[in-house]
C-alpha positions in Angstrom: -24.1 1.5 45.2 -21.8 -0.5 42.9 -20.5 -3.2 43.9 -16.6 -4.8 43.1 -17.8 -8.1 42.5 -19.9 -7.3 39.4 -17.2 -5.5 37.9 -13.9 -6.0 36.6 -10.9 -4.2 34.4 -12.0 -5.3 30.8 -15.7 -3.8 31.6 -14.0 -0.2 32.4 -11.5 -0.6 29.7 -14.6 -0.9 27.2 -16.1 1.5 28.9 -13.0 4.3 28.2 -12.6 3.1 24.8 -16.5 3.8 24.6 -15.8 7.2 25.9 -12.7 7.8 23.6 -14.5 6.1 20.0 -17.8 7.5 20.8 -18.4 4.3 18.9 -19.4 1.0 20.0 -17.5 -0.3 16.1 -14.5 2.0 17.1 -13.9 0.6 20.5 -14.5 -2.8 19.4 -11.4 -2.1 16.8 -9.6 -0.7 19.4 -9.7 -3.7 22.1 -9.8 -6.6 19.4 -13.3 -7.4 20.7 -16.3 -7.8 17.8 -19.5 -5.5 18.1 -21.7 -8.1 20.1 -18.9 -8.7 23.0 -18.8 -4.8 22.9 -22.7 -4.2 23.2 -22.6 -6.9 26.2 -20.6 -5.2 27.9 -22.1 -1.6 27.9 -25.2 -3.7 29.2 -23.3 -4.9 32.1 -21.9 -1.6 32.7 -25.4 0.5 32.1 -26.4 -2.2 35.2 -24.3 -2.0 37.7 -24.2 1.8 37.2 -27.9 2.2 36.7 -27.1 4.3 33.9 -27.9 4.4 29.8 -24.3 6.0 30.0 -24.3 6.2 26.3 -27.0 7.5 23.7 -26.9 7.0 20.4 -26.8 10.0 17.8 -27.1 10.1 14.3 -22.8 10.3 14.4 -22.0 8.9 18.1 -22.3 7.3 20.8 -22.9 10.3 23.2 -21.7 9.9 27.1 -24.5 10.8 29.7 -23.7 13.2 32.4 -22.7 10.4 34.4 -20.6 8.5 31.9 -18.3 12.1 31.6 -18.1 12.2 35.3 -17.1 8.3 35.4 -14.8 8.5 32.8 -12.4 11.4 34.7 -12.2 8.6 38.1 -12.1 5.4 35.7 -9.2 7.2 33.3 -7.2 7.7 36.3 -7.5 4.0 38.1 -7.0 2.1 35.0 -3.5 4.6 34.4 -2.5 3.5 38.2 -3.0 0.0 37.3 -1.1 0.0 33.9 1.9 1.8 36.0 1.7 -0.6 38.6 2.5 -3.5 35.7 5.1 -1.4 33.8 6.7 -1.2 37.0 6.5 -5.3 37.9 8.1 -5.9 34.4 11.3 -5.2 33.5 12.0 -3.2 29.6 14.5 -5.4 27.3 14.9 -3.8 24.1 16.1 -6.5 22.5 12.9 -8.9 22.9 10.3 -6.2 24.1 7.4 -6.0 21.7 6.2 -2.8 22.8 4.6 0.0 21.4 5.9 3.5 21.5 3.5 6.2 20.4 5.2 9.7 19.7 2.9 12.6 18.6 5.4 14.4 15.5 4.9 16.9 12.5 5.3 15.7 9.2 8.9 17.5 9.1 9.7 15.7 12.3 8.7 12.5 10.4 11.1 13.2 6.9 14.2 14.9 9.3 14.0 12.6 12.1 12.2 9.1 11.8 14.3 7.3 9.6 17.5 7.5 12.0 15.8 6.3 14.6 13.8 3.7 13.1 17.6 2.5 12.0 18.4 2.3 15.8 14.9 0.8 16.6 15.8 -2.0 13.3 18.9 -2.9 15.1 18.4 -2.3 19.5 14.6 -3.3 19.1 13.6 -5.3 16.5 10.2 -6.5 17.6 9.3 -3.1 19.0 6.5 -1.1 17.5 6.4 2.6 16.3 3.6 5.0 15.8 3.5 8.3 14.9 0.8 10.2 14.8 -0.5 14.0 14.2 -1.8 15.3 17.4 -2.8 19.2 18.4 -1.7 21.1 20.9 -4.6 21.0 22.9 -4.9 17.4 23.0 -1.7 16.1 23.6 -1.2 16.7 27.4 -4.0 14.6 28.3 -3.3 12.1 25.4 -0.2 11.9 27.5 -1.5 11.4 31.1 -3.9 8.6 29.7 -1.0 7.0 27.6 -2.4 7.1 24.0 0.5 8.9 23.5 3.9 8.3 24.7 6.0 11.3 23.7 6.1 14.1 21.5 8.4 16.1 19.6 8.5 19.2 18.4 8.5 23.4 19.0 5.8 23.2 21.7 6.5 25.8 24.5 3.0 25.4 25.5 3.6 22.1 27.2 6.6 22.8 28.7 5.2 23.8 32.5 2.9 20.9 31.9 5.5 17.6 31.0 8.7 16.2 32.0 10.6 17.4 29.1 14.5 17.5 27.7 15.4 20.0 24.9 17.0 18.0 22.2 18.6 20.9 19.8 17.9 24.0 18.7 17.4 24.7 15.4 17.9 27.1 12.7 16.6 28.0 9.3 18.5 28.3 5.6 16.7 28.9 2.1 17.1 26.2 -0.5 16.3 26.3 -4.4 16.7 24.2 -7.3 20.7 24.7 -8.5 21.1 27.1 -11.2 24.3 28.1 -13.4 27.2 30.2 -12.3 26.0 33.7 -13.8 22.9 33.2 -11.9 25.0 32.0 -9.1 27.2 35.3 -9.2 23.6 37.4 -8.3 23.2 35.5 -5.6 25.7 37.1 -3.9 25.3 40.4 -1.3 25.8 43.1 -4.1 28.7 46.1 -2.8 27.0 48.2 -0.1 23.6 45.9 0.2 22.8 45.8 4.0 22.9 42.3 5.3 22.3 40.7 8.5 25.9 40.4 10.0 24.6 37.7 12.4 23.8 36.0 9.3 27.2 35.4 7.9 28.1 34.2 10.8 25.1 31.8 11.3 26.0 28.9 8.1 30.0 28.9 7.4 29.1 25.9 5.5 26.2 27.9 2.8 27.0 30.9 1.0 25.2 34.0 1.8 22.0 34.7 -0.4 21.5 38.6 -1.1 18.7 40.1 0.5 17.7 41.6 -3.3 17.7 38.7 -4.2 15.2 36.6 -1.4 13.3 40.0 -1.7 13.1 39.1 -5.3 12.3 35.6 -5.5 8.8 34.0 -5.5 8.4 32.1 -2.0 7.1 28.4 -1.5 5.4 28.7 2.0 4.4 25.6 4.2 1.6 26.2 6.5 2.3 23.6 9.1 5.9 25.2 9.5 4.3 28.4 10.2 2.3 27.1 12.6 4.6 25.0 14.9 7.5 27.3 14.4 5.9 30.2 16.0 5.7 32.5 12.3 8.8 32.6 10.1 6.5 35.6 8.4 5.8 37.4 12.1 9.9 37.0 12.4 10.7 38.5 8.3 8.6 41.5 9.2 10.4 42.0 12.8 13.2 42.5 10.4 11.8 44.4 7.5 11.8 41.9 4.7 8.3 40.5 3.5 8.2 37.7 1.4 6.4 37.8 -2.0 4.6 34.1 -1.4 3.4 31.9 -4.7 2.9 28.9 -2.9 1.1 27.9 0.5 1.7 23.8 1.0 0.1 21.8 3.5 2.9 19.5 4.2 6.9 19.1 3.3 6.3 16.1 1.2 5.7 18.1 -2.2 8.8 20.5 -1.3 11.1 18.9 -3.1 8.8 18.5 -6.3 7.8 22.2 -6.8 11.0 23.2 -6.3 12.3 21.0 -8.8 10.0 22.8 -11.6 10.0 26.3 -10.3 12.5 29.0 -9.5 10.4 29.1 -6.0 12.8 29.4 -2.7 11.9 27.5 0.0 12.7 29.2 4.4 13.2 26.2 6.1 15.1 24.3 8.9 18.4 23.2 8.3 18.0 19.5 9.4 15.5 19.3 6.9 16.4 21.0 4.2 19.7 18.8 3.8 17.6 15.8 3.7 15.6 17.2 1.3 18.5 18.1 -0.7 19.1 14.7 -1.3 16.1 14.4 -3.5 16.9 16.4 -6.3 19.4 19.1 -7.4 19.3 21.9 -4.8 21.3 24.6 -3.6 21.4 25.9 0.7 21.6 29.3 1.2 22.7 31.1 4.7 19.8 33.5 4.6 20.2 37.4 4.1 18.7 38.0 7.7 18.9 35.8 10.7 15.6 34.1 13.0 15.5 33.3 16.1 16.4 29.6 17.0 13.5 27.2 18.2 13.8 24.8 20.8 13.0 21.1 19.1 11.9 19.3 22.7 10.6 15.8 23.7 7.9 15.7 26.2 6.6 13.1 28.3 4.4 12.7 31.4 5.8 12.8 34.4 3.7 9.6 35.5 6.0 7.4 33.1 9.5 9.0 34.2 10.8 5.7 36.0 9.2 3.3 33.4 12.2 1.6 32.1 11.2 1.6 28.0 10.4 5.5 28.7 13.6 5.9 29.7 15.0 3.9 27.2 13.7 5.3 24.6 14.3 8.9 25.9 17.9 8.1 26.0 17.9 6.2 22.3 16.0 9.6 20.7 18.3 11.7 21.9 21.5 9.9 21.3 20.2 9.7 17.7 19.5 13.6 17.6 22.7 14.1 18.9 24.3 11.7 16.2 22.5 14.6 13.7 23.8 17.7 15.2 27.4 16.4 14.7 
């Protein structure tokens, strides 16, 4: 049986970093430890466990049997003990050097990140930020073992599974490069075209664009949108209107530049599309048929709720999404 005394917290913190790399180079990166440290240790480990633990593949280090049943009891002790000194050491922003890790879409990063990297310049200026792209089915446990520290988005799948707090809920509009008043004019609902009276109601601040005239239009689509925002599609045909789509885009980044050199119109939410507005000439349209709101909510595991920068920073995001809304 193993024994504490050959043993200590750096050997099982290479050992998870082994586990999560499924390198020996990766996990060496990881820790800040070179490849020879890292290969000494996995020989101390494979003794005192009597174990190869690890077997090398032509692309990984693969875990034995023994290593996958280790890792589940050595995730969970090394999570109690970084707890246990979160909770001995008290969080001040204002010479804290921590790093907060927060799972967000790329529209998340352009409607959201640079407001509270302001607040983070300012409260927290030797704290460090990451965001990173992280799936659905990962980010739970990335979570519970603290590779991640939040996440932000439309994710109703975690919900029974994380402390979370609904930040806003959002809504879409239509934006398209500007174009001159006679073009302007056909924008508008003709006399007798069926609208969405909820629509009108839904952007006081945009004026209303015709449903001929979204029917009409060529369509710039962005798959990621579609995919964290439950189907803006699935929700057009609820209502009867199919769009005719010209463009599928990966990410929000290019937006702004295809729109600039097409006539394309672009669904998106409202947050973001009056940042992107910024980046060119552009018109916001209250769309010709309403969607249903999404929930934008921040998640964390419950294991962190009392740490002090968790907190902190819980209360800093959503001061600064509130700051948004207004």
């Amino acid at each position: 049986m193993p024994s504490l005394d050959h043993i200590d917290l750096n050997l099982l913190r290479v050992f998870m970093a082994i586990v999560e790399e499924e390198s020996l180079t990766g996990a060496g990166r990881r820790l800040g430890l070179s490849q020879p440290a890292i290969s000494y240790s996995l020989g101390r480990l494979r003794a005192v466990f009597d174990d190869p633990l690890f077997v090398r593949t032509r692309s990984r280090m693969q875990p034995t049997p023994k290593a996958l049943e280790l890792s589940k009891i050595v995730a969970r002790a090394l999570e109690s003990v970084r707890e246990a000194l979160r909770h001995a050491e008290r969080f001040d922003p204002a010479t804290s050097s921590r790093t907060f890790r927060v799972a967000l879409s790329d529209a998340g990063e352009l409607a959201y990140l640079p407001r509270l990297c302001e607040v983070l310049h300012r409260e927290a200026p030797h704290v460090r930020l990451e965001s990173l792209p992280s799936s659905i089915e990962t980010i739970v446990e990335r979570l519970r073992s603290s590779r991640l520290d939040f996440a932000i988005g439309n994710l109703p799948g975690l919900m029974a599974e994380t402390e979370n707090m609904i930040l806003f809920d959002e809504d879409y509009v239509c934006m398209r490069r500007r174009h001159g008043a006679a073009h302007r004019s056909a924008t508008r609902r003709r006399s007798g075209e069926p609208d969405d009276a909820d629509a009108r109601l839904a952007h006081a601040d945009y004026p209303l664009l015709s449903m001929q005239t979204y029917r009409d239009a060529t369509h710039l689509r962005v798959s990621s949108l579609e995919q964290s925002h439950g189907g803006i599609d699935v929700a057009l045909h609820a209502r009867g209107v199919k769009r005719n789509v010209a463009l599928d885009l990966s990410h929000f980044a290019s937006v702004p530049r295809v729109l600039r050199v097409t006539d394309h119109v672009a669904t998106l939410p409202r947050r973001l599309a009056e940042i992107l507005r910024e980046e060119g000439d552009f018109e916001i349209f209250a769309l010709p048929v309403r969607l249903p709101r999404v929930e934008i909510t921040l998640h964390w595991h419950a294991h962190f709720a009392a740490d002090d920068g968790n907190a902190w920073f819980r209360t800093r995001l959503n001061d600064v999404m509130q700051m948004m809304r207004s």
